[in-house]
PyMOL Python script that loads the backbone (N, CA, C, O; Angstrom):
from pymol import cmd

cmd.read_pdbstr("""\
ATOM      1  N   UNK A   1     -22.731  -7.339 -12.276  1.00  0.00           N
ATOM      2  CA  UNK A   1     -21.334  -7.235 -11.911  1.00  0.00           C
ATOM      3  C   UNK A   1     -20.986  -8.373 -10.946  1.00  0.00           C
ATOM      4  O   UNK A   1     -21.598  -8.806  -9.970  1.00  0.00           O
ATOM      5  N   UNK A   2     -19.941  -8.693 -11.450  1.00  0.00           N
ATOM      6  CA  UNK A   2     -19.040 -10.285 -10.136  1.00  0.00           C
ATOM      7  C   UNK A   2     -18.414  -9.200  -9.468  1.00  0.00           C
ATOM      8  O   UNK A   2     -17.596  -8.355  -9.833  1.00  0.00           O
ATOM      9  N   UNK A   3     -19.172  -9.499  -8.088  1.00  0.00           N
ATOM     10  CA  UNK A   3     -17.860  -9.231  -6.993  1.00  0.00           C
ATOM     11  C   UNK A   3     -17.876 -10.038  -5.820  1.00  0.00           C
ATOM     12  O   UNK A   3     -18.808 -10.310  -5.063  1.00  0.00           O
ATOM     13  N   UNK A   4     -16.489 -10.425  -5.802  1.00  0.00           N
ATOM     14  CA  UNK A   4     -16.314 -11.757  -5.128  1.00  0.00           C
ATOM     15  C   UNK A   4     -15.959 -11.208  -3.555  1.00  0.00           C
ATOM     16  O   UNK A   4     -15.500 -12.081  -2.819  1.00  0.00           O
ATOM     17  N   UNK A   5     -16.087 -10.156  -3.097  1.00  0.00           N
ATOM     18  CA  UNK A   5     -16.571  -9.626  -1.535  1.00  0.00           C
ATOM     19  C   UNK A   5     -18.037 -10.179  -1.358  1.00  0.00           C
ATOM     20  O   UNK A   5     -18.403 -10.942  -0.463  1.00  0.00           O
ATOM     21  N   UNK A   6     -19.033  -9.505  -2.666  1.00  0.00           N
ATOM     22  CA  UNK A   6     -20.153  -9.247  -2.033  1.00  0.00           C
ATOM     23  C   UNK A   6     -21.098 -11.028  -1.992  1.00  0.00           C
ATOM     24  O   UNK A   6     -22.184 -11.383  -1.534  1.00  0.00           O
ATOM     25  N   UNK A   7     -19.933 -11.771  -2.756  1.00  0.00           N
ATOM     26  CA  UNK A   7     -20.473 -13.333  -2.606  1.00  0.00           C
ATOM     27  C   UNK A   7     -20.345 -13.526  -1.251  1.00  0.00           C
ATOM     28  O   UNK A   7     -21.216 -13.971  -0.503  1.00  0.00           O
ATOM     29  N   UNK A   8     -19.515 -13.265  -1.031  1.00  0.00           N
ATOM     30  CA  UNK A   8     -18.748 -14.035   0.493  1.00  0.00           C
ATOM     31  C   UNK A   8     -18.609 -15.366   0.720  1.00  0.00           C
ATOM     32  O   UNK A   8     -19.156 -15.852   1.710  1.00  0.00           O
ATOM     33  N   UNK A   9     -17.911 -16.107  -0.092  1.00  0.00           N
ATOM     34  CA  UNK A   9     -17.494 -16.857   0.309  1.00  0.00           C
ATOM     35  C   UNK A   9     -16.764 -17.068   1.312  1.00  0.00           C
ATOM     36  O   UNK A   9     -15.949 -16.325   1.860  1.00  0.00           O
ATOM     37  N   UNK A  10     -17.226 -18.594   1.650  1.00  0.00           N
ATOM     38  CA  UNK A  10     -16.035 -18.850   3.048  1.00  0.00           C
ATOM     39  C   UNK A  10     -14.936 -19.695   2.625  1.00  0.00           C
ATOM     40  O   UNK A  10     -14.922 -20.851   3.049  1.00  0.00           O
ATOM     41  N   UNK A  11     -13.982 -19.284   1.831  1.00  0.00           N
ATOM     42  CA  UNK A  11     -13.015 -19.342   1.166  1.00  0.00           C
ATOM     43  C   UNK A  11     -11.708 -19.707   2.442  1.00  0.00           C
ATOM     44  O   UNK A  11     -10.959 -20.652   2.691  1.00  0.00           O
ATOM     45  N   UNK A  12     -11.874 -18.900   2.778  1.00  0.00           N
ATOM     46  CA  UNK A  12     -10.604 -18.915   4.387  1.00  0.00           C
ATOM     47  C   UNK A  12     -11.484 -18.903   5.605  1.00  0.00           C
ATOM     48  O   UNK A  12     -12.704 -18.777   5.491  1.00  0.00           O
ATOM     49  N   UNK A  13     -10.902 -19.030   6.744  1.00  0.00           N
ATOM     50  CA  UNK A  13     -11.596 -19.340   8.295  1.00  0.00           C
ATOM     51  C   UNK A  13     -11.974 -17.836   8.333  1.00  0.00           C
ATOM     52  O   UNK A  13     -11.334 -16.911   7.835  1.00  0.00           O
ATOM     53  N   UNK A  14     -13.385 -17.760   9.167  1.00  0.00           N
ATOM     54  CA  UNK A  14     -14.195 -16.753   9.370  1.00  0.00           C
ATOM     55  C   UNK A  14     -14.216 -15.949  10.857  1.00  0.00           C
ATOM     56  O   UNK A  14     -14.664 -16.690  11.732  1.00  0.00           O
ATOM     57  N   UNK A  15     -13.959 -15.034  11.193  1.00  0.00           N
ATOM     58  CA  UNK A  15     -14.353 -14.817  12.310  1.00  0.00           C
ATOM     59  C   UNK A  15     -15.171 -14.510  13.117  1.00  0.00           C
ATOM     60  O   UNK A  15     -15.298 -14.771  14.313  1.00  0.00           O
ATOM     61  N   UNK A  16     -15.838 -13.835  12.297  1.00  0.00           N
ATOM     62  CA  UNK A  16     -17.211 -13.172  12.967  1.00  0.00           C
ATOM     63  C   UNK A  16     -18.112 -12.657  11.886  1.00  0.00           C
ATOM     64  O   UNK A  16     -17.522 -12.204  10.905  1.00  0.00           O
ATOM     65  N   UNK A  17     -19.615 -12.631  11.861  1.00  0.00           N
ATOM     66  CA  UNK A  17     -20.413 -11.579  11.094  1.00  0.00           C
ATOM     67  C   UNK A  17     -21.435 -11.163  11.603  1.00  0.00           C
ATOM     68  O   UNK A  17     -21.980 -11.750  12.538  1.00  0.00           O
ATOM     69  N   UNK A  18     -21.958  -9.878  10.984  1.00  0.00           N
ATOM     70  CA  UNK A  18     -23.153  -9.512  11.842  1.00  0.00           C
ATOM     71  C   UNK A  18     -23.625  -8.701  10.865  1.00  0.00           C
ATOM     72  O   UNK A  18     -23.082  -8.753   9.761  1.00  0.00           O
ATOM     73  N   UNK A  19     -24.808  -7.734  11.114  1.00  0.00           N
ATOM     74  CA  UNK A  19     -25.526  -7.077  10.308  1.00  0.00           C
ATOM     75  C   UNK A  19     -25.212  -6.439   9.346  1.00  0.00           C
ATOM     76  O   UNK A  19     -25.935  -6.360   8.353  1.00  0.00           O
ATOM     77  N   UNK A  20     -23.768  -5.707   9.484  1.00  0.00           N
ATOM     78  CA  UNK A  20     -23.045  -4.770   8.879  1.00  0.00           C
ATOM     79  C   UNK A  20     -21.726  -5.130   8.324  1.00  0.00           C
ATOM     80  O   UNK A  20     -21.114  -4.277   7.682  1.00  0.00           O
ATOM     81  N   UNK A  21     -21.264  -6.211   8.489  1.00  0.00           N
ATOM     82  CA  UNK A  21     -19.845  -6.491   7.907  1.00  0.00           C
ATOM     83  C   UNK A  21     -19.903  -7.980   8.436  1.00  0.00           C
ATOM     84  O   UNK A  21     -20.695  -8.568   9.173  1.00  0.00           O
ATOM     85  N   UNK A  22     -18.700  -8.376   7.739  1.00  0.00           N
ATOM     86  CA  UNK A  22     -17.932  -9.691   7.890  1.00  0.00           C
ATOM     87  C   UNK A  22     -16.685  -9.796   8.216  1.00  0.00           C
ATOM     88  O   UNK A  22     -15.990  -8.822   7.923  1.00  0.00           O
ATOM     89  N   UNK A  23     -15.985 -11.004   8.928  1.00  0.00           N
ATOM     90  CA  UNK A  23     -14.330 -10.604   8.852  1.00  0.00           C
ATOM     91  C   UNK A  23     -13.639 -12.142   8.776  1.00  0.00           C
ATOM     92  O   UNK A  23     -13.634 -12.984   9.674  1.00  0.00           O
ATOM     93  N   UNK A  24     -13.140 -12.230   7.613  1.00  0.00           N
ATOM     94  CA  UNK A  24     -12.490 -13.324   7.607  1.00  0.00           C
ATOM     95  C   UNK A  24     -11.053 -13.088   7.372  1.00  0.00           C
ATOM     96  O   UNK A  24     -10.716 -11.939   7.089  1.00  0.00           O
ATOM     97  N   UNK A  25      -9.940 -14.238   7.466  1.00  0.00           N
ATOM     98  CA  UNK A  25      -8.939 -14.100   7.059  1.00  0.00           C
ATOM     99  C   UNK A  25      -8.882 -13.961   5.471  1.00  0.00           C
ATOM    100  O   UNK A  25      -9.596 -14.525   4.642  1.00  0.00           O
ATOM    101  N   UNK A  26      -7.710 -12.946   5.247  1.00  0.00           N
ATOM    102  CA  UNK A  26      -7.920 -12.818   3.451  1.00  0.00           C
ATOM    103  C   UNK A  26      -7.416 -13.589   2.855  1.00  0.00           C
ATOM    104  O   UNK A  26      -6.596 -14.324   3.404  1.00  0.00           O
ATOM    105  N   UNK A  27      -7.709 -13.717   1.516  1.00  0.00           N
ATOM    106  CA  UNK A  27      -7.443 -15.317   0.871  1.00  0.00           C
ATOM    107  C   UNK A  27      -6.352 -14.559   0.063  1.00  0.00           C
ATOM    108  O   UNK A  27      -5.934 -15.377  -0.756  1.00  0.00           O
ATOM    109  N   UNK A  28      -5.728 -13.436  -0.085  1.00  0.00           N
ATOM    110  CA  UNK A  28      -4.739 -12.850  -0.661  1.00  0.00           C
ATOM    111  C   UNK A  28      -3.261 -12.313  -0.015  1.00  0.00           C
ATOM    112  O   UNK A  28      -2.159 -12.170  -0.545  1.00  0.00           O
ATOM    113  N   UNK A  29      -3.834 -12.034   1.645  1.00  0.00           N
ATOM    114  CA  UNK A  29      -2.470 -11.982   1.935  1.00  0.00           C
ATOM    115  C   UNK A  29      -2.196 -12.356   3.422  1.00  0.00           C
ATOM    116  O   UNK A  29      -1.196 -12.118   4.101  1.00  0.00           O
ATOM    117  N   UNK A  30      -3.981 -13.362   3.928  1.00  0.00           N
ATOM    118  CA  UNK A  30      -3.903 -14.290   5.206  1.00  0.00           C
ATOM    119  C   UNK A  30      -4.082 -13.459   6.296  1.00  0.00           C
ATOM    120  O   UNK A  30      -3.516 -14.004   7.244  1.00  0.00           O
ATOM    121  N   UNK A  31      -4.651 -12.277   6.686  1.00  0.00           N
ATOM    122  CA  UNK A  31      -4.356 -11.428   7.724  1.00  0.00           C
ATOM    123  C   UNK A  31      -6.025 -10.940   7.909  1.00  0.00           C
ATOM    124  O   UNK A  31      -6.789 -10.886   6.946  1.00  0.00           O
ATOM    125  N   UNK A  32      -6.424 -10.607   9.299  1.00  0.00           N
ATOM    126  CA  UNK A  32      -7.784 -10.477   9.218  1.00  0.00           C
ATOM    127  C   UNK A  32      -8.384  -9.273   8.470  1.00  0.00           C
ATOM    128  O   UNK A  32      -7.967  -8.154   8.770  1.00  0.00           O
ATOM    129  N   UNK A  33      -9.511  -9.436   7.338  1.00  0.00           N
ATOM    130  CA  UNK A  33     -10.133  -8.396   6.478  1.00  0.00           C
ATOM    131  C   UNK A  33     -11.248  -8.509   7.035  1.00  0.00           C
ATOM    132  O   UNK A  33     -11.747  -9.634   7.011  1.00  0.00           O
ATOM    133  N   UNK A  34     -12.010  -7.390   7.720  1.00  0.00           N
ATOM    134  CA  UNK A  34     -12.977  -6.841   7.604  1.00  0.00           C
ATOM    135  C   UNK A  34     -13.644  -6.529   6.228  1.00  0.00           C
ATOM    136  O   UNK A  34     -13.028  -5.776   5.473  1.00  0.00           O
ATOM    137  N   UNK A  35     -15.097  -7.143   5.749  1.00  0.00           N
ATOM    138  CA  UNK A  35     -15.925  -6.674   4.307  1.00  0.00           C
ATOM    139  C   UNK A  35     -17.182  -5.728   4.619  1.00  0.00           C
ATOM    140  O   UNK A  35     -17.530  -6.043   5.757  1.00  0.00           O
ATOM    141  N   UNK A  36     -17.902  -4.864   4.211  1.00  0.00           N
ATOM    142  CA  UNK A  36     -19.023  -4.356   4.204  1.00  0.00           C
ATOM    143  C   UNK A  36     -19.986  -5.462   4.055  1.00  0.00           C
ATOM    144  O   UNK A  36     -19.477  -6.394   3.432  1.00  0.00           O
ATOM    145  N   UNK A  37     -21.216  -5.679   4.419  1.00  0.00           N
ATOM    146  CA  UNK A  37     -22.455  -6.032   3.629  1.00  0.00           C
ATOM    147  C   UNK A  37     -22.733  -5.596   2.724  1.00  0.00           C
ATOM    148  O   UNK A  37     -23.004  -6.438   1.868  1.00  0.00           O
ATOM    149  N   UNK A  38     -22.845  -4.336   2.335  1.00  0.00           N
ATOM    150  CA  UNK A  38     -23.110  -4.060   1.002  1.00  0.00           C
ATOM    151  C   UNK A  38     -22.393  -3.705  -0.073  1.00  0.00           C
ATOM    152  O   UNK A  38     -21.236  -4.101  -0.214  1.00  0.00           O
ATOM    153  N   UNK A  39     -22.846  -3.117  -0.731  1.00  0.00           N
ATOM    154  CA  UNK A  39     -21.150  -3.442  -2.533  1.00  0.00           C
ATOM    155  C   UNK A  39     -21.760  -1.545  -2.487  1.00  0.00           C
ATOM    156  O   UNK A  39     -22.770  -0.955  -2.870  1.00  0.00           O
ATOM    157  N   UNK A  40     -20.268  -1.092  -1.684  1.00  0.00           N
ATOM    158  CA  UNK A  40     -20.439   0.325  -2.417  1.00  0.00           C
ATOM    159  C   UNK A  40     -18.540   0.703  -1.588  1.00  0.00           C
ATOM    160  O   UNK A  40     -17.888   0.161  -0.695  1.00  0.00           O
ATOM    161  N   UNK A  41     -18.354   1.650  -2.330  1.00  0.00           N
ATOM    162  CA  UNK A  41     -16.909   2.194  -1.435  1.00  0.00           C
ATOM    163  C   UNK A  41     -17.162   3.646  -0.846  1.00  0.00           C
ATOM    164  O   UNK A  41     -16.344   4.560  -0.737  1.00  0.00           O
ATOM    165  N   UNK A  42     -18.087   3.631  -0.603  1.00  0.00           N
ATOM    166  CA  UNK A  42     -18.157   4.899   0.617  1.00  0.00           C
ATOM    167  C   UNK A  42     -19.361   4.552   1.932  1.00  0.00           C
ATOM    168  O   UNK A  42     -20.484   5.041   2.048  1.00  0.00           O
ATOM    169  N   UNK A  43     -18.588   3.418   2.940  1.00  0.00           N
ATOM    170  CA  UNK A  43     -19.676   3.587   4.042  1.00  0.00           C
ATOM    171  C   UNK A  43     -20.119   4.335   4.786  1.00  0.00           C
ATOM    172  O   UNK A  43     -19.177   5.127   4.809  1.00  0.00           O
ATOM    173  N   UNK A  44     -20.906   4.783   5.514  1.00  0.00           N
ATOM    174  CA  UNK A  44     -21.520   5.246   5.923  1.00  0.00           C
ATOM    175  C   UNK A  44     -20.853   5.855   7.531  1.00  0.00           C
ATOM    176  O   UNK A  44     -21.437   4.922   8.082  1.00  0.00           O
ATOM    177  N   UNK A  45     -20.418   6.315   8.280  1.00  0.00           N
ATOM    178  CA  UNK A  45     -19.763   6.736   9.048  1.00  0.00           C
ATOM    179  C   UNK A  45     -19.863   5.365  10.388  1.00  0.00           C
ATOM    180  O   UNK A  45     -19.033   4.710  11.019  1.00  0.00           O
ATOM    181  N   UNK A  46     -21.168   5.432  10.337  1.00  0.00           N
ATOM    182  CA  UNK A  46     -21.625   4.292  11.383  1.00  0.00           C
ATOM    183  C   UNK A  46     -21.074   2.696  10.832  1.00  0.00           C
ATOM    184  O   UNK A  46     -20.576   1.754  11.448  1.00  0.00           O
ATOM    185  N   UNK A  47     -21.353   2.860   9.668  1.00  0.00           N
ATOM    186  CA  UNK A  47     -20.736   1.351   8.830  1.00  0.00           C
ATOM    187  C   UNK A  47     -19.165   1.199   9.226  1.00  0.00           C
ATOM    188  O   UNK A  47     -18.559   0.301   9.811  1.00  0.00           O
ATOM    189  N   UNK A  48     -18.835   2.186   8.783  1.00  0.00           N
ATOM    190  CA  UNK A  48     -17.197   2.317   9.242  1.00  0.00           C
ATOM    191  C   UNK A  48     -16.723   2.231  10.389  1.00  0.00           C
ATOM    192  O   UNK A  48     -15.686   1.578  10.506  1.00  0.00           O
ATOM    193  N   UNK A  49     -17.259   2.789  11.464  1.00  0.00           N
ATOM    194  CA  UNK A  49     -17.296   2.685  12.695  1.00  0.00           C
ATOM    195  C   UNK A  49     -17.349   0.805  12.925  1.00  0.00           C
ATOM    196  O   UNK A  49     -16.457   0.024  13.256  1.00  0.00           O
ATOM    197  N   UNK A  50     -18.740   0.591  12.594  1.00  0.00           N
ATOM    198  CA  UNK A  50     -18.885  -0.746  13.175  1.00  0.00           C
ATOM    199  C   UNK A  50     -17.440  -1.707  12.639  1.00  0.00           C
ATOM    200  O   UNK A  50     -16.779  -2.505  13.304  1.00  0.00           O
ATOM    201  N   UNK A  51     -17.290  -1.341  11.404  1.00  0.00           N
ATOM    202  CA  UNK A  51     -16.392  -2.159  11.094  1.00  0.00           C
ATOM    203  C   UNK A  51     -14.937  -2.600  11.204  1.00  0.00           C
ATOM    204  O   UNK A  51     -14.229  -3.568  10.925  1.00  0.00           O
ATOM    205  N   UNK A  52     -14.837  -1.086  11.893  1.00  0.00           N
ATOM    206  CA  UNK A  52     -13.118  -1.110  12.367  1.00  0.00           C
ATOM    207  C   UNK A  52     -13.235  -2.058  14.106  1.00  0.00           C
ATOM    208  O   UNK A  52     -12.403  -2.841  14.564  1.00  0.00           O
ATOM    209  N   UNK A  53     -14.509  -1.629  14.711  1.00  0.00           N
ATOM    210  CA  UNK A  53     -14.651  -1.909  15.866  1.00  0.00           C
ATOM    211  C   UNK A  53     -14.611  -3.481  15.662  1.00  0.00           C
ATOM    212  O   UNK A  53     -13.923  -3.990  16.546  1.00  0.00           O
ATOM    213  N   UNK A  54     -15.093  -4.342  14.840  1.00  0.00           N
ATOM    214  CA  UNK A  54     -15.249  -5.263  15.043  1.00  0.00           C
ATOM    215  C   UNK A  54     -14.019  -6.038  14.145  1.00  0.00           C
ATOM    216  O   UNK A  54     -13.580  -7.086  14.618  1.00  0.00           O
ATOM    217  N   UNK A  55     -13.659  -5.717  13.318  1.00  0.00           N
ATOM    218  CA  UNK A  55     -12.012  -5.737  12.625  1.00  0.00           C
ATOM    219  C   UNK A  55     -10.724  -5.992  13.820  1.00  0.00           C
ATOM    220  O   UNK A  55      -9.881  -6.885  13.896  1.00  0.00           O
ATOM    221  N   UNK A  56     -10.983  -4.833  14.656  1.00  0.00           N
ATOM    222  CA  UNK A  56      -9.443  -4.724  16.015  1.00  0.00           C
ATOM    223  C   UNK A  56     -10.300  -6.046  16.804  1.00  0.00           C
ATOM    224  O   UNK A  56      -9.454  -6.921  16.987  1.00  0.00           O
ATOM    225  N   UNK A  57     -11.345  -6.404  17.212  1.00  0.00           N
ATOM    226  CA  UNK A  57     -12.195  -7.376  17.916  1.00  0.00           C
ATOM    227  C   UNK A  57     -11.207  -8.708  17.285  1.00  0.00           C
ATOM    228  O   UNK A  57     -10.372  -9.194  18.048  1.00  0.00           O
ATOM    229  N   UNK A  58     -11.291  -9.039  16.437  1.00  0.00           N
ATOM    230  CA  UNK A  58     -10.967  -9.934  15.888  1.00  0.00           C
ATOM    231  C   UNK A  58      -9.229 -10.212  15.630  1.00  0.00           C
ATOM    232  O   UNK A  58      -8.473 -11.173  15.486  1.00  0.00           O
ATOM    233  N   UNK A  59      -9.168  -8.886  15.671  1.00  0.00           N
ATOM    234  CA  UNK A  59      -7.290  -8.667  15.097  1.00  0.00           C
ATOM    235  C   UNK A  59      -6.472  -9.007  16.660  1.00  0.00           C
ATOM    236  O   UNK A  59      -5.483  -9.729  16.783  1.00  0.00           O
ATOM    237  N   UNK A  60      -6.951  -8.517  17.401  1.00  0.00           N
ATOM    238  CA  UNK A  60      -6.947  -8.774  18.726  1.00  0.00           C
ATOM    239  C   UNK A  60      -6.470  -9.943  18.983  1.00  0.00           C
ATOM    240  O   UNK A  60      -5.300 -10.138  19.309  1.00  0.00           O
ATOM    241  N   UNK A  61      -7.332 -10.815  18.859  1.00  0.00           N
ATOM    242  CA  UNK A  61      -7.387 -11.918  19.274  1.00  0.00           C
ATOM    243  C   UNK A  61      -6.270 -12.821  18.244  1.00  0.00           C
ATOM    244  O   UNK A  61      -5.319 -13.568  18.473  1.00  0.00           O
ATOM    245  N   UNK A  62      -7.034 -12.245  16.844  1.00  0.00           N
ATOM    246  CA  UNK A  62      -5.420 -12.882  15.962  1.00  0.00           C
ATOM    247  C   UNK A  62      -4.204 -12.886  16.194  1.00  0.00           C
ATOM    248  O   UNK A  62      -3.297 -13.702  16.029  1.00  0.00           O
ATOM    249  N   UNK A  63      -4.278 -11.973  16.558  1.00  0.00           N
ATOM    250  CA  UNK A  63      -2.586 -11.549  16.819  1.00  0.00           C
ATOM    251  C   UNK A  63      -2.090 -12.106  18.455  1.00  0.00           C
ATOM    252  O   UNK A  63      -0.974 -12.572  18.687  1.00  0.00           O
ATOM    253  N   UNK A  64      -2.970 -11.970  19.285  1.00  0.00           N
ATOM    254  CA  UNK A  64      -2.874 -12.061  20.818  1.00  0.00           C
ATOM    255  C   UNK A  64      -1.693 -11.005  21.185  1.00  0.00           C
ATOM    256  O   UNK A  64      -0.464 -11.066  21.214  1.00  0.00           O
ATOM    257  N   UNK A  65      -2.624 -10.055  21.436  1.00  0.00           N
ATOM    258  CA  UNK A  65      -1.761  -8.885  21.790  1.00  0.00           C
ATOM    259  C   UNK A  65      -0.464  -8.710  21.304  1.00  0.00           C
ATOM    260  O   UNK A  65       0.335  -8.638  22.237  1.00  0.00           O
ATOM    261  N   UNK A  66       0.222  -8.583  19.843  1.00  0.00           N
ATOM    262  CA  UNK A  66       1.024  -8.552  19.279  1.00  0.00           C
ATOM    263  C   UNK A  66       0.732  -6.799  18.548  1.00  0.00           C
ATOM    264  O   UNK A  66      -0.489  -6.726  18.407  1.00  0.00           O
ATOM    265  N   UNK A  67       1.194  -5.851  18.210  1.00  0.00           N
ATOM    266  CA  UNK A  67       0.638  -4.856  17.727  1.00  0.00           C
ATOM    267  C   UNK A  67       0.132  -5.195  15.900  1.00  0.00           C
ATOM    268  O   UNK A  67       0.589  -6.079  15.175  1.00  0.00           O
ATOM    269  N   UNK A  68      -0.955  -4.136  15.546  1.00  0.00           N
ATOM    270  CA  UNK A  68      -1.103  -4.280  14.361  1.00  0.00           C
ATOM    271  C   UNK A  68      -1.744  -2.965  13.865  1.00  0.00           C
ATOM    272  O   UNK A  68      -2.097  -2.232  14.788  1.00  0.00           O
ATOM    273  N   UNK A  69      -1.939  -2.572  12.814  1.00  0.00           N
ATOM    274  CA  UNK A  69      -2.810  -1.608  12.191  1.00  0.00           C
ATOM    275  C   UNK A  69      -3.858  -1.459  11.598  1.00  0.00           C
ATOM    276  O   UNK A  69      -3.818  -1.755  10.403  1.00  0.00           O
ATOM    277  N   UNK A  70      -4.508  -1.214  11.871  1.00  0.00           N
ATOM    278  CA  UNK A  70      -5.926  -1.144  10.797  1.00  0.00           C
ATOM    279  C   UNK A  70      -5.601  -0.611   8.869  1.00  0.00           C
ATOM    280  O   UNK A  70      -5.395   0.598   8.764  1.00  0.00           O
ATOM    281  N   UNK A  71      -5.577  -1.085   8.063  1.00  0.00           N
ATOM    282  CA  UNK A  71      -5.236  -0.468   7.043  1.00  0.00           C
ATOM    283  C   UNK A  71      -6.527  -0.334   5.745  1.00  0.00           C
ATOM    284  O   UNK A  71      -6.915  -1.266   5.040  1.00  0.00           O
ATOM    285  N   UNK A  72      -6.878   0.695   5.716  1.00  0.00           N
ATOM    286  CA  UNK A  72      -8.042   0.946   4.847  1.00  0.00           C
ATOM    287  C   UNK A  72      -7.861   0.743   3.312  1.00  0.00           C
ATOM    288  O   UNK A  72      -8.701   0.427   2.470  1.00  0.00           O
ATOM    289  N   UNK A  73      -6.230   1.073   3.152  1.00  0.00           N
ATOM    290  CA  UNK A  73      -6.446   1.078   1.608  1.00  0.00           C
ATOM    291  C   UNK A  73      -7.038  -0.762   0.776  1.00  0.00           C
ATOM    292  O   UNK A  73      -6.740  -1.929   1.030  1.00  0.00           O
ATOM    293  N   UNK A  74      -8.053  -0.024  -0.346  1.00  0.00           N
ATOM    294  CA  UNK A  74      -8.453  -1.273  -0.835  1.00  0.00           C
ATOM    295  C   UNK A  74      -7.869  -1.424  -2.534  1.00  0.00           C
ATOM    296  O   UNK A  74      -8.222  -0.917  -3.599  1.00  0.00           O
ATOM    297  N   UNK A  75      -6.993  -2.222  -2.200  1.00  0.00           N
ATOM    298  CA  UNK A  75      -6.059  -2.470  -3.186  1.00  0.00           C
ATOM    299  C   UNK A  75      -6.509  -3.518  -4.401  1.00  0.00           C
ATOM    300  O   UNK A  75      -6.373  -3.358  -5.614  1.00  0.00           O
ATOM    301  N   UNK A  76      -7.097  -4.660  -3.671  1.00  0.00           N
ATOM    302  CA  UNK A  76      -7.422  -6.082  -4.232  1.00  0.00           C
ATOM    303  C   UNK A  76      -8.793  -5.408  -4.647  1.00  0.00           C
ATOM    304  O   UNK A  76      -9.171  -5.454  -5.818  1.00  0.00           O
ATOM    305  N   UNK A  77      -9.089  -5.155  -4.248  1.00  0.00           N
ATOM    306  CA  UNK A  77     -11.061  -5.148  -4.323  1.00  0.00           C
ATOM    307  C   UNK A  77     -11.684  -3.613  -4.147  1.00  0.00           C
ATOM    308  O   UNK A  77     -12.646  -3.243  -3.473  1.00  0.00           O
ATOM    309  N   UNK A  78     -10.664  -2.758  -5.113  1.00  0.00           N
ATOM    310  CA  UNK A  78     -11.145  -1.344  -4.863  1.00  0.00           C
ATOM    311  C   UNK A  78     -12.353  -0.569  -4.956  1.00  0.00           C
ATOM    312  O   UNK A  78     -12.475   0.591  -4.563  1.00  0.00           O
ATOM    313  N   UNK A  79     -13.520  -1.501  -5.671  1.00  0.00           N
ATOM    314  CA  UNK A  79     -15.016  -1.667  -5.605  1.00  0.00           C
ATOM    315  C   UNK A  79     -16.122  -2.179  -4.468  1.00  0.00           C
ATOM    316  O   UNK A  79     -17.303  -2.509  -4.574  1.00  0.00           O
ATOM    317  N   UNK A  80     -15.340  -2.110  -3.495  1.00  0.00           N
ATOM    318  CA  UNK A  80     -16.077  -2.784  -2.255  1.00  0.00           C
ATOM    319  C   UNK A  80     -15.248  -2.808  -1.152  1.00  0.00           C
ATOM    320  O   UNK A  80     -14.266  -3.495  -0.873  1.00  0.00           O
ATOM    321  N   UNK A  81     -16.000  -1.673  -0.417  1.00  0.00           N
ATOM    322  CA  UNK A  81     -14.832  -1.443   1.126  1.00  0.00           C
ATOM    323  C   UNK A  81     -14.717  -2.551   2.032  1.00  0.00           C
ATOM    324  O   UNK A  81     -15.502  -3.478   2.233  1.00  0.00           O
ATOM    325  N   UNK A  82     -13.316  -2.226   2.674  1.00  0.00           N
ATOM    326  CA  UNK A  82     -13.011  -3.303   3.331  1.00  0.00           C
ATOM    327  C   UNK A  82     -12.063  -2.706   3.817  1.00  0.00           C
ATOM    328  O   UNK A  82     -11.583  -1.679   3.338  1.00  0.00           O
ATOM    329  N   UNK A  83     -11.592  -3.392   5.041  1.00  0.00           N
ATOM    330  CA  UNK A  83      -9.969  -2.718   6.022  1.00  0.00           C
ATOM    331  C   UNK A  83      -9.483  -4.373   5.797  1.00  0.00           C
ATOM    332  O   UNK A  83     -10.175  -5.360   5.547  1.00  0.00           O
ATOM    333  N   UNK A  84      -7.928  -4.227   6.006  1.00  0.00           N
ATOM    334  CA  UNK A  84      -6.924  -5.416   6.666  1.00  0.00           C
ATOM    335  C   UNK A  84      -6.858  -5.052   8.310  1.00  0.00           C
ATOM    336  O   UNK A  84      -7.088  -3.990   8.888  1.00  0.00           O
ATOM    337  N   UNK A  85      -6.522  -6.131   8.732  1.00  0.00           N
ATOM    338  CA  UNK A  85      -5.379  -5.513  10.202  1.00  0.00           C
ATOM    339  C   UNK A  85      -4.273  -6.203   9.570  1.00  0.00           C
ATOM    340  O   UNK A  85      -4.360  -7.268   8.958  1.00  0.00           O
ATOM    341  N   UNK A  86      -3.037  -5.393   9.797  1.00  0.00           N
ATOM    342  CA  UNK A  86      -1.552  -5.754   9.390  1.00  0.00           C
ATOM    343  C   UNK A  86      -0.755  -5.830  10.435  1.00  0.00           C
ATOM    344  O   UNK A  86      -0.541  -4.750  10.986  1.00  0.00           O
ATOM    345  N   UNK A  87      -0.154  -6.931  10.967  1.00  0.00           N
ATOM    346  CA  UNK A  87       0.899  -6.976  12.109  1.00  0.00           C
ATOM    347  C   UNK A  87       2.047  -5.688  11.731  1.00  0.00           C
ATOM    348  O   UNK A  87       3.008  -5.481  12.472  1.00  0.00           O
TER     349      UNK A  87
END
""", "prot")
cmd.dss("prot")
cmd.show_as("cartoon", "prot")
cmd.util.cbc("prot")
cmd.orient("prot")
């Protein structure tokens, strides 16, 4: 199976990665996406955890204290979890 999460390309500017996720800007609608490391759509509570934590880390700073939301639904890539932050 192609799935172009679990390539990861660095397609757009990156912000951060670590054991458990990635977060780059999305190449679909420019706003910071948090990806899993691994190719499944049900993480793991702790996965999820890490990933929102480090998602607002990043959104944060994107935005510079501007408000935004965490948004879970996976629309583009409904085979491989992932959050937006949305101003």
């Amino acid at each position: 199976m192609h799935c172009p999460l679990c390539i990861a390309e660095r397609r757009t500017p990156w912000c951060t990665a670590n054991a458990v996720c990635w977060v780059a800007l999305c190449s679909t609608c420019g706003v910071p996406m948090v990806v899993l490391n691994r190719h499944t759509t049900r993480p793991s509570w702790r996965e999820r955890r890490v990933m929102r934590k480090t998602l607002v880390a990043c959104a944060t700073d994107y935005y510079r204290g501007r408000p935004f939301v965490v948004d879970e639904h996976m629309s583009t890539h409904p085979t491989h979890a992932h959050m937006h932050a949305r101003a």
